[in-house]
N, C-alpha and C positions, 0 to 999 in steps of 0.2 A: 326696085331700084335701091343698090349701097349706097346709103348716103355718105357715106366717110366718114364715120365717125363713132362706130363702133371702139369701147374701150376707153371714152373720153370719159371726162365728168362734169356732171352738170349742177349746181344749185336750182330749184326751181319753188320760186318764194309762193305761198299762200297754196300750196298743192295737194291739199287734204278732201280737196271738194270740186268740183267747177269744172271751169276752165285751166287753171294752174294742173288739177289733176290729169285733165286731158294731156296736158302738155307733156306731162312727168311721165305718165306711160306711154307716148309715143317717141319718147326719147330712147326709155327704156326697152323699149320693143326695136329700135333701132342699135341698139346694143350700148348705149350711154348708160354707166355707174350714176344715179338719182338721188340727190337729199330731197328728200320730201318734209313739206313745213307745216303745220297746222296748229292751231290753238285748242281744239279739240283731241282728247288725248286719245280716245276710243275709235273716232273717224279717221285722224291721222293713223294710228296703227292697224286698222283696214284697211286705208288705200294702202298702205307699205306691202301687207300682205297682197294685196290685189295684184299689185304691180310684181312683185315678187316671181307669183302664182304666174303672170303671163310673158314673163322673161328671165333669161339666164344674166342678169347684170345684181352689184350688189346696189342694193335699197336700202336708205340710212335715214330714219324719221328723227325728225326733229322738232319738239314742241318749242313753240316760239311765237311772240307776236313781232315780225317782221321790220314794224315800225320803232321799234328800241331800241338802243344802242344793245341793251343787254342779249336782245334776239337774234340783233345781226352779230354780232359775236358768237351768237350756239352756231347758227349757219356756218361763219367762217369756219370755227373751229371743226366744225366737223368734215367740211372741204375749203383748207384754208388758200387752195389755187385753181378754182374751177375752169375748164374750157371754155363752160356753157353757163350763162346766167339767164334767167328768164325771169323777169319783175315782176310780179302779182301781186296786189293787195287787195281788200276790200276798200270803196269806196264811201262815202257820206249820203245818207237812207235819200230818200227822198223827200223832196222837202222846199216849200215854197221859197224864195232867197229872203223873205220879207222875213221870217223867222229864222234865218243865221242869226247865230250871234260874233262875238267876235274870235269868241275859242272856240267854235262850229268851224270858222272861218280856218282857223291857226293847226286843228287837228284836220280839216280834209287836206290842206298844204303838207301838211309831213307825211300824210300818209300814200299822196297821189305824183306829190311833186320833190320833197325832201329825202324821202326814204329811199326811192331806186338811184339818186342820183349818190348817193353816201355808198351806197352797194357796187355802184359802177366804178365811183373813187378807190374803193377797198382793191379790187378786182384789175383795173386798166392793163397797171404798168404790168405784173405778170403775163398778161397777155399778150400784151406789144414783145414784151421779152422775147416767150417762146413761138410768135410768129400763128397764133394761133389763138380767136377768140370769138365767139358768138354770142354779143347778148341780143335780145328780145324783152322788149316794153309794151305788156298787155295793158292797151288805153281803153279807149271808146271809141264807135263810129261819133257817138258825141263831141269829139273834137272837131269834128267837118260839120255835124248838121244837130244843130240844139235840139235839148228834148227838155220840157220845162219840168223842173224839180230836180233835176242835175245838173243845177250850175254849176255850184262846187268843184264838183267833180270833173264835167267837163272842162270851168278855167286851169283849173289842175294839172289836168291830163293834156291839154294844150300847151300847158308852160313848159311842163315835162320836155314836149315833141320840140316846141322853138328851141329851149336850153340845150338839148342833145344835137339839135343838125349841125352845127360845129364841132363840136365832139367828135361825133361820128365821122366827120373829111379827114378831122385833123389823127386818126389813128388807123385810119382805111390801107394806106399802105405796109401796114405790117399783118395785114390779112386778118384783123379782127374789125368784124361789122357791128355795129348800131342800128335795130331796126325796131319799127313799131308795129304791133298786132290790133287793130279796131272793129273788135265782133258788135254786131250788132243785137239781133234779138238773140240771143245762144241761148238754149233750155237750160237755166241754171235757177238755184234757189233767190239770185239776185233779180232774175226778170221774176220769178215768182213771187218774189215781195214785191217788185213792181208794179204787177196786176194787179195786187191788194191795193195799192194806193190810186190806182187809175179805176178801177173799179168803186173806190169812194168819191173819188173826184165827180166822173160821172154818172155817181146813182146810178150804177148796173153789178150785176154779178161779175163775178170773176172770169166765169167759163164764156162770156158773151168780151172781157176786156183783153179775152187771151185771141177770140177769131179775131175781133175787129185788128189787132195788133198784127195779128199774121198774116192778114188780107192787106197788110199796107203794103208787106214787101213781096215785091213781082215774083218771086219763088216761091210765095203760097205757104209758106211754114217757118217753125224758128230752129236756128241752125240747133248742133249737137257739139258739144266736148271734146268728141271723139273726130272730129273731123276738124275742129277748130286745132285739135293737138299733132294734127298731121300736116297741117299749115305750118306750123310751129317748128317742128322739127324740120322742115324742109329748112325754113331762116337761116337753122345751127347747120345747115349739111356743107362739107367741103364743097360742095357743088356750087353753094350760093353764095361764095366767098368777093362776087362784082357785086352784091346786091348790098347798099347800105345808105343809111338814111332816109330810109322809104318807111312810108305809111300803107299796109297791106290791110286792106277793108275785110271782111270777111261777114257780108250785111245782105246774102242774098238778091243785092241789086237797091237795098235800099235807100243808098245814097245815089241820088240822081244829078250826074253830072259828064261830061263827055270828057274829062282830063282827069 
């Protein structure tokens, strides 16, 4: 399937790893020009290469921590009128709420709730301009259904979703969408540190924290990057230009609910 959109360009924040990276090369593989973002300078200029390696678009890495003024400046600078935004950061470890502190509190807020929404203001009005915009906000299935030691995170990534559904009406008709990504277990180094903490939690190994985890969700396993980033680019596709202000799960069935 042509998604439309071959030739466009995208920013796609925190994409040196994970799921952002999933994202960045199914964009790329769809023929979208990619800044890729990473704090690491060796894993970002791998993924760059990677991407590179499995498409003809250019690939432009950017080292940066996302959440800075001074980061989101390299970004701009380097695609200062993107198409395509897709919001990624890392999120706040895991961690009982009873131990936040209040700058615990203040740095998951810029990094979950503050930071994409500065990136969207940067971004809008070029968009609206040329009739033409796709961002995407990787949250949590945690916004719909708590998972204790991400509260943070999940209030966050909540506030995010309420703050943007206005947004998003209010610029719908000039064919740029506002949508959100909620994976669930995704096999990434973040559910991997996960199991390290749910595995102390309750006095088991790790390898016994990872079944019980994937036997919750009715599809029997934890999704992949790769699949999460093909969701993703569908979001950005001229095809999905009626689709906005929605919350797209991507949790196996994990969230159980009939609406």
């Amino acid at each position: 399937m042509d998604l439309g959109i071959a030739g466009r360009n995208a920013i796609v924040c925190a994409s040196s790893r994970g799921l952002g990276k999933g994202c960045a090369m199914s964009l790329a593989q769809n023929g979208v020009n990619v800044v890729v973002n990473g704090r690491d300078e060796a894993v970002t200029m791998a993924t760059a290469d990677e991407i590179r390696a499995a498409s003809d678009v250019e690939v432009t890495p950017v080292l940066a921590d996302v959440s800075t003024k001074d980061g989101q400046a390299a970004l701009l600078a380097a695609c200062p009128k993107p198409d395509i935004l897709v919001n990624n950061n890392g999120g706040p470890p895991f961690r009982d709420f009873r131990d936040l502190t209040r700058e615990d509190m203040l740095e998951g807020v810029t990094m979950n709730f503050a930071t994409p929404i500065e990136l969207i203001q940067a971004v809008i009005d070029p968009m609206t301009a040329q009739g033409f915009g796709r961002i995407v906000n990787i949250t949590s299935v945690t916004v719909k259904r708590p998972v204790f030691g991400l509260d943070l995170s999940s209030g966050a990534r909540a506030g995010l979703t309420a703050f943007l559904a206005g947004v998003a009406r209010s610029v719908a008709q000039h064919n740029v969408t506002i949508n959100h990504i909620l994976p669930g277990y995704i096999d990434t180094d973040r559910l991997r540190g996960g199991l390290g903490y749910n595995a102390q939690q309750n006095n088991i190994s790790e390898a016994q924290a990872a079944e019980n985890l994937a036997n919750d969700v009715p599809a029997k396993r934890f999704g992949n990057p790769e699949e999460f980033g093909e969701a993703c680019a569908f979001l950005c596709s001229a095809q999905a230009g009626y689709i906005t202000g929605q919350n797209l799960l991507l949790d196996g069935g994990l969230f159980e609910s009939n609406f």
